[in-house]
C-alpha positions as protocol buffer text, in pm:
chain_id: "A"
residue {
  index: 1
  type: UNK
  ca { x: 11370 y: -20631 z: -4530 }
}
residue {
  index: 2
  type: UNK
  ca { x: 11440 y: -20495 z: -4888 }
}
residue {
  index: 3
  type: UNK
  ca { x: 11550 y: -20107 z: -4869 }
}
residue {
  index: 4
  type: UNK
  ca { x: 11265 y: -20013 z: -5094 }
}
residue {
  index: 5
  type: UNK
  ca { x: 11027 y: -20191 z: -4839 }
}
residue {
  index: 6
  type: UNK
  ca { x: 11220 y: -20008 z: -4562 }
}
residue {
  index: 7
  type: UNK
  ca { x: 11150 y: -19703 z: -4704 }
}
residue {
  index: 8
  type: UNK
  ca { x: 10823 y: -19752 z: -4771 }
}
residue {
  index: 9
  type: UNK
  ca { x: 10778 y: -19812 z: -4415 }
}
residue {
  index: 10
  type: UNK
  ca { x: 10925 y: -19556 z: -4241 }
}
residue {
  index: 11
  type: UNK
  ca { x: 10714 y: -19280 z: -4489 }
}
residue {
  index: 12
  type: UNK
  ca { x: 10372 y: -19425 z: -4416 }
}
residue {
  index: 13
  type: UNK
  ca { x: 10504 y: -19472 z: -4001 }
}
residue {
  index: 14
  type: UNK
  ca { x: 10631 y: -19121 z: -3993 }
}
residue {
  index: 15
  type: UNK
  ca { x: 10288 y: -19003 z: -4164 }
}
residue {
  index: 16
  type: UNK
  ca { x: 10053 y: -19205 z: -3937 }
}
residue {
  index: 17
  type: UNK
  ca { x: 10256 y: -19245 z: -3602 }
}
residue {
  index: 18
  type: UNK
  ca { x: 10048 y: -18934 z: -3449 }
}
residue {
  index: 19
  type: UNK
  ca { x: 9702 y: -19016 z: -3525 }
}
residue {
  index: 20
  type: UNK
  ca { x: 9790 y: -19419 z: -3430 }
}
residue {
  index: 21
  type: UNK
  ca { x: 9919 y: -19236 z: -3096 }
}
residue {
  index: 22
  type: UNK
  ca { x: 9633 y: -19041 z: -3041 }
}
residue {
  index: 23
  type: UNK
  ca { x: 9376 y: -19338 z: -3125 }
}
residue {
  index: 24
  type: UNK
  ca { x: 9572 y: -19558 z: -2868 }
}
residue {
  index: 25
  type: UNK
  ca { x: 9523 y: -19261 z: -2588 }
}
residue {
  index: 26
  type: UNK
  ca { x: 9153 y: -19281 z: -2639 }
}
residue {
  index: 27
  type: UNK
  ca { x: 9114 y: -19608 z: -2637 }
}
residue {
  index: 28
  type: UNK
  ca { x: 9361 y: -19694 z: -2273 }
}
residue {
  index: 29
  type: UNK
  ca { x: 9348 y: -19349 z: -2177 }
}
residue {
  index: 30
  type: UNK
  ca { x: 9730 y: -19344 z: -2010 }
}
residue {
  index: 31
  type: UNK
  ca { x: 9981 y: -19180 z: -2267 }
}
residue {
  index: 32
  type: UNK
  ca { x: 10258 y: -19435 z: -2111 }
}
residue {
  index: 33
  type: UNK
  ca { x: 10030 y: -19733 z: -2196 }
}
residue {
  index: 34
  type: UNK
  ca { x: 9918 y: -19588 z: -2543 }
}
residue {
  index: 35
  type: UNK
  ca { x: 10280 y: -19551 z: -2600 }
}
residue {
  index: 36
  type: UNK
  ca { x: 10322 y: -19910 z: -2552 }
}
residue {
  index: 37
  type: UNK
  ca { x: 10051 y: -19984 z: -2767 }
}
residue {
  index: 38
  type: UNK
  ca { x: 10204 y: -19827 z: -3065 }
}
residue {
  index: 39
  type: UNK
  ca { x: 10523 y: -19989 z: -3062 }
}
residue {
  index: 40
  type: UNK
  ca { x: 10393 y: -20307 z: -3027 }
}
residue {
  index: 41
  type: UNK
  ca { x: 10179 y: -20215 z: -3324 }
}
residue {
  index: 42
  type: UNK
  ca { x: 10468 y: -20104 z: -3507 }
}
residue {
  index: 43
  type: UNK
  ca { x: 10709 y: -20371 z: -3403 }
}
residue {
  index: 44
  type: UNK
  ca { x: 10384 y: -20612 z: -3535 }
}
residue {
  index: 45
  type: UNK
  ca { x: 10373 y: -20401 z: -3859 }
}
residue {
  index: 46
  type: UNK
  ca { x: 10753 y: -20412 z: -3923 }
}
residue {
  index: 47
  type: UNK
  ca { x: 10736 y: -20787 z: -3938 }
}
residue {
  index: 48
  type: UNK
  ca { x: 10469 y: -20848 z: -4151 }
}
residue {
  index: 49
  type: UNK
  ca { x: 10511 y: -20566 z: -4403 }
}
residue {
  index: 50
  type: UNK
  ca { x: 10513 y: -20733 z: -4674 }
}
residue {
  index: 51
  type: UNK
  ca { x: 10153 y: -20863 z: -4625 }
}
residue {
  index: 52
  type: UNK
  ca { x: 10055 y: -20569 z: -4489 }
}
residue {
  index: 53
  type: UNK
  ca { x: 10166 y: -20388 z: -4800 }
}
residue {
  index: 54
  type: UNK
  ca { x: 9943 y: -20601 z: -5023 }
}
residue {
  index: 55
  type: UNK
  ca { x: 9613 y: -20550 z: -4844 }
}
residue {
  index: 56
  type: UNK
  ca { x: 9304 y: -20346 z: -4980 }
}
residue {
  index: 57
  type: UNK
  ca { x: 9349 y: -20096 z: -4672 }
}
residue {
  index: 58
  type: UNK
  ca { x: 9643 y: -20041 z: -4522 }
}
residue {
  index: 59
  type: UNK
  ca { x: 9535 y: -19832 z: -4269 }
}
residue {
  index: 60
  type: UNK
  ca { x: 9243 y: -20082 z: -4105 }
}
residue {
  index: 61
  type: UNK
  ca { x: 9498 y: -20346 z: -4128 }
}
residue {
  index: 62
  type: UNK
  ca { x: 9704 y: -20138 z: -3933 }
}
residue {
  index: 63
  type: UNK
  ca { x: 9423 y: -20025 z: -3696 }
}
residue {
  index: 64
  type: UNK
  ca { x: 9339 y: -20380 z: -3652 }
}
residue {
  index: 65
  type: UNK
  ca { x: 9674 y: -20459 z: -3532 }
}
residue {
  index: 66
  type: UNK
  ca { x: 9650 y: -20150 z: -3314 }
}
residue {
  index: 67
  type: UNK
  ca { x: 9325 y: -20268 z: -3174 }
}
residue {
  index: 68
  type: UNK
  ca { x: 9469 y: -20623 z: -3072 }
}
residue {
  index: 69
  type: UNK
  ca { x: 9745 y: -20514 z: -2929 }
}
residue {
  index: 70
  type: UNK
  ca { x: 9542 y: -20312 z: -2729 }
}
residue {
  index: 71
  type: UNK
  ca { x: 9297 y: -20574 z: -2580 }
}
residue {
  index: 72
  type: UNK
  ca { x: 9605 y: -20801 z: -2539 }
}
residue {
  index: 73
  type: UNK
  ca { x: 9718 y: -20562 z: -2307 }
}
residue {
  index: 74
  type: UNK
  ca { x: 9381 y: -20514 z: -2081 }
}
residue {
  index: 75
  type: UNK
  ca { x: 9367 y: -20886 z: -2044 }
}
residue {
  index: 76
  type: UNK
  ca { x: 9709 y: -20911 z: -1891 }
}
residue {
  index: 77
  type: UNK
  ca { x: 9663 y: -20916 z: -1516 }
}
residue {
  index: 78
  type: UNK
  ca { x: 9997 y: -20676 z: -1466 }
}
residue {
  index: 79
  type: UNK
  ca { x: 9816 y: -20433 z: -1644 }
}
residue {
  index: 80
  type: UNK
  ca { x: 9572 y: -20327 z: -1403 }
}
residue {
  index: 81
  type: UNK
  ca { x: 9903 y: -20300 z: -1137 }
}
residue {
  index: 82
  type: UNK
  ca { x: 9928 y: -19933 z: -1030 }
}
residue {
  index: 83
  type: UNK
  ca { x: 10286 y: -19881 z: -918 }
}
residue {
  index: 84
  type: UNK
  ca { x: 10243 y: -19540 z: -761 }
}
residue {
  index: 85
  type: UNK
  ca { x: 10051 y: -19398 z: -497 }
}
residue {
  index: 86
  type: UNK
  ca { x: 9890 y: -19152 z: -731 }
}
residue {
  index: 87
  type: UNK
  ca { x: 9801 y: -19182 z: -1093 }
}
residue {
  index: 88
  type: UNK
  ca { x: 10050 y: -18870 z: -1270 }
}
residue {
  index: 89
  type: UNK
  ca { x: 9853 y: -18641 z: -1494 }
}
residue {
  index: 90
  type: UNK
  ca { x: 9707 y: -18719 z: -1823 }
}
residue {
  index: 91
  type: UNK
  ca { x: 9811 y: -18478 z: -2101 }
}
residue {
  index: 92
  type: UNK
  ca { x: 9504 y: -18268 z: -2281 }
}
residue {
  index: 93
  type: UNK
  ca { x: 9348 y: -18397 z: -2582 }
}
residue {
  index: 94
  type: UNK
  ca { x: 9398 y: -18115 z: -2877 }
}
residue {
  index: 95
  type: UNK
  ca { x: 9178 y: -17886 z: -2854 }
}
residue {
  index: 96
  type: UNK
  ca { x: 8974 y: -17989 z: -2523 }
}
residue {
  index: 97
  type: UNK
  ca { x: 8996 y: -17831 z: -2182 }
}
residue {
  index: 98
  type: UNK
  ca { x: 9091 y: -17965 z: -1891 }
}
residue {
  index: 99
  type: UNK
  ca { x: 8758 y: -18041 z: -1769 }
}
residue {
  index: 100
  type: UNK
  ca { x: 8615 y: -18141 z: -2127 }
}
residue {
  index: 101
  type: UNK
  ca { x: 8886 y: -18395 z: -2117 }
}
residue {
  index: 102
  type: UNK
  ca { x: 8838 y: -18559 z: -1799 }
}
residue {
  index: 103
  type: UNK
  ca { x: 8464 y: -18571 z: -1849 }
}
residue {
  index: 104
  type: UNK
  ca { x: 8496 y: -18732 z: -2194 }
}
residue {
  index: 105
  type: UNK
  ca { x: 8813 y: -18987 z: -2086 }
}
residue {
  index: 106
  type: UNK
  ca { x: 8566 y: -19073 z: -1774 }
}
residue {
  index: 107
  type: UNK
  ca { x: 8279 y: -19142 z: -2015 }
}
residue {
  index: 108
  type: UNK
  ca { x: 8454 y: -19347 z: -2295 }
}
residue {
  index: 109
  type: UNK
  ca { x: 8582 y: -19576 z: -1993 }
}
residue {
  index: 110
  type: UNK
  ca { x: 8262 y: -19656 z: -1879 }
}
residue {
  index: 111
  type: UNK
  ca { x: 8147 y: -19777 z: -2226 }
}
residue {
  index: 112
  type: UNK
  ca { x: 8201 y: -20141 z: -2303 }
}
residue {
  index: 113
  type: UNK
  ca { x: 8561 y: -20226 z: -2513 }
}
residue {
  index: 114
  type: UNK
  ca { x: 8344 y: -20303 z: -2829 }
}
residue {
  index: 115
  type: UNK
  ca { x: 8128 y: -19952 z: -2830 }
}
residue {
  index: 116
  type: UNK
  ca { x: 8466 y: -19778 z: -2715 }
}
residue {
  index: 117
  type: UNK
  ca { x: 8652 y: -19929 z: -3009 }
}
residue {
  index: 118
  type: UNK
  ca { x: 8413 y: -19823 z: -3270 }
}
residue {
  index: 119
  type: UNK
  ca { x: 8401 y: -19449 z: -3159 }
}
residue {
  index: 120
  type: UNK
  ca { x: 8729 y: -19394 z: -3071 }
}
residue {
  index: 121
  type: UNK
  ca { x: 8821 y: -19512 z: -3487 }
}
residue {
  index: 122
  type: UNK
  ca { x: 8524 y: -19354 z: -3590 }
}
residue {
  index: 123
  type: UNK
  ca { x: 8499 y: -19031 z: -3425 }
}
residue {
  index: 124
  type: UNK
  ca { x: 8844 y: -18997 z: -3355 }
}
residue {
  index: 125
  type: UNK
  ca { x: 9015 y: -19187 z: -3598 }
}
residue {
  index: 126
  type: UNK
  ca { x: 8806 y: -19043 z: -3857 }
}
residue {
  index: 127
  type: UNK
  ca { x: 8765 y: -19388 z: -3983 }
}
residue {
  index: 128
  type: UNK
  ca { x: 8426 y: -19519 z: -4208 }
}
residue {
  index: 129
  type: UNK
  ca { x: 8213 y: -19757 z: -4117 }
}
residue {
  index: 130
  type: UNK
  ca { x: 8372 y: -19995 z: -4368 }
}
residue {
  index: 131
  type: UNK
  ca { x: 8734 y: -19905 z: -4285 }
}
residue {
  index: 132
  type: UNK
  ca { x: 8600 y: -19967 z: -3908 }
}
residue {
  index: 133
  type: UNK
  ca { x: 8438 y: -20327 z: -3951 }
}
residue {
  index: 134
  type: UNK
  ca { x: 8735 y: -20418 z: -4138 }
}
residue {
  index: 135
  type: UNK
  ca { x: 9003 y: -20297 z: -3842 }
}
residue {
  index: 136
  type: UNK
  ca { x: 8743 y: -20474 z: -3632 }
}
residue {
  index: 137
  type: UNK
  ca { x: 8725 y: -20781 z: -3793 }
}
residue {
  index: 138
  type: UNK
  ca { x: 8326 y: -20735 z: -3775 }
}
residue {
  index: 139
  type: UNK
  ca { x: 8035 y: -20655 z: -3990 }
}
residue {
  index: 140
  type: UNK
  ca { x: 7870 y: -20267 z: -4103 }
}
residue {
  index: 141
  type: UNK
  ca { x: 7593 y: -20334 z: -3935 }
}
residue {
  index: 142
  type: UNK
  ca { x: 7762 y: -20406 z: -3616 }
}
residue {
  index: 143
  type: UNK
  ca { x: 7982 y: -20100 z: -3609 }
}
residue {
  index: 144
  type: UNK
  ca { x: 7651 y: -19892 z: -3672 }
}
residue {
  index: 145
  type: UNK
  ca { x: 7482 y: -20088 z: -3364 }
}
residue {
  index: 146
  type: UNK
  ca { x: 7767 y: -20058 z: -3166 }
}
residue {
  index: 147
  type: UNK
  ca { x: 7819 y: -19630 z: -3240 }
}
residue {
  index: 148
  type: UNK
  ca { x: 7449 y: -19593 z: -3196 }
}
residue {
  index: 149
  type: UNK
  ca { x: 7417 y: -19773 z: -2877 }
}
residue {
  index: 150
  type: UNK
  ca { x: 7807 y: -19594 z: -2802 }
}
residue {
  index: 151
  type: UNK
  ca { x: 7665 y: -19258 z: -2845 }
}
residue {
  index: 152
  type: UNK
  ca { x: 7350 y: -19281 z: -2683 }
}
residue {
  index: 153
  type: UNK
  ca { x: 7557 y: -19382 z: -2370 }
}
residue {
  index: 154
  type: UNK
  ca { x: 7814 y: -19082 z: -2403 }
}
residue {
  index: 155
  type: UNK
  ca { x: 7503 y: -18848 z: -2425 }
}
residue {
  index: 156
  type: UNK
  ca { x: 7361 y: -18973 z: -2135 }
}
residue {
  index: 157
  type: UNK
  ca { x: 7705 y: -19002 z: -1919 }
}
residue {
  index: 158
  type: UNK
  ca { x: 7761 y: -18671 z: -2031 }
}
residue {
  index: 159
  type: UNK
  ca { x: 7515 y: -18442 z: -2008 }
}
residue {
  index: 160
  type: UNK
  ca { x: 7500 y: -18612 z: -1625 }
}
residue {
  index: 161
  type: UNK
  ca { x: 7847 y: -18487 z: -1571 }
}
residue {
  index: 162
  type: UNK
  ca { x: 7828 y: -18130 z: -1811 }
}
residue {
  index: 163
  type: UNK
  ca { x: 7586 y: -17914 z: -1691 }
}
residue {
  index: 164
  type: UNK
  ca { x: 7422 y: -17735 z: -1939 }
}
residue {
  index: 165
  type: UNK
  ca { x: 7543 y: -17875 z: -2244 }
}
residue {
  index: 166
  type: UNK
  ca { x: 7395 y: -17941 z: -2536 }
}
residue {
  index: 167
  type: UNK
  ca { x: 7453 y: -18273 z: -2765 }
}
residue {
  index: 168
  type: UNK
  ca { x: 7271 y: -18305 z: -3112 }
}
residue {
  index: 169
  type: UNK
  ca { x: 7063 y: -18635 z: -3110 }
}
């Protein structure tokens, strides 16, 4: 790789690397496995800079990378191997409590992959619709299908689990 490519590179890894992390804990939920996640992404990105450098948006190419290498790893049968005799503690999301945390990683696994997807980039990512379809490799309409029908099921696992709590409509 050119050094002007190299550089180019690191900067927009060293700017994104956290919120890449932090989408890839959503989505898996295990900091070991999101950790995984992003270095296959980056590993992914490394090699095809140069076409990744040319695209309209840079950032739902590299979410769409970060999305496949995601559902390549839920479809490998070692994956769902649990090596211990008890899972180890999941770190806090920013910002969360403890039990806001475990009631809103419990919820986002029970969605489907698709509806989990499209929340975790939208909500979380902080990711448009547009930028969304594109790391998707799907249509506008279907990311505003899939967070409709992915909110209305967060709102109902959640206020089953959250006593009390309120969730605009």
């Amino acid at each position: 790789m050119r050094a002007d490519w190299e550089r180019e590179y690191v900067e927009y890894v060293s700017g994104q690397l956290p919120r890449l992390h932090r989408t890839a804990y959503l989505l898996c939920a295990n900091e070991f496995q999101a950790d995984d996640i992003v270095q296959a992404t980056l590993t992914s990105l490394y090699l095809g800079w140069r076409r990744a450098v040319r695209a309209d948006n840079l950032d739902g190419y590299v979410h769409r990378i970060l999305i496949r290498r995601f559902l390549d790893e839920r479809r490998r049968p070692w994956s769902r191997v649990l090596l211990g005799g008890q899972v180890p503690e999941a770190p806090a999301v920013a910002g969360a409590g403890f039990e806001e945390r475990d009631s809103l990683m419990a919820a986002l696994r029970n969605l489907p992959k698709g509806q989990r997807a499209v929340i975790v980039l939208r909500y979380f990512g902080d990711l448009t619709v547009e930028a969304t379809a594109e790391a998707l490799g799907c249509s506008t309409g279907n990311v505003k299908s899939q967070c409709s029908r992915g909110l209305t099921a967060l709102r109902a696992i959640l206020g089953e689990t959250i006593e009390g709590a309120r969730y605009p409509a």
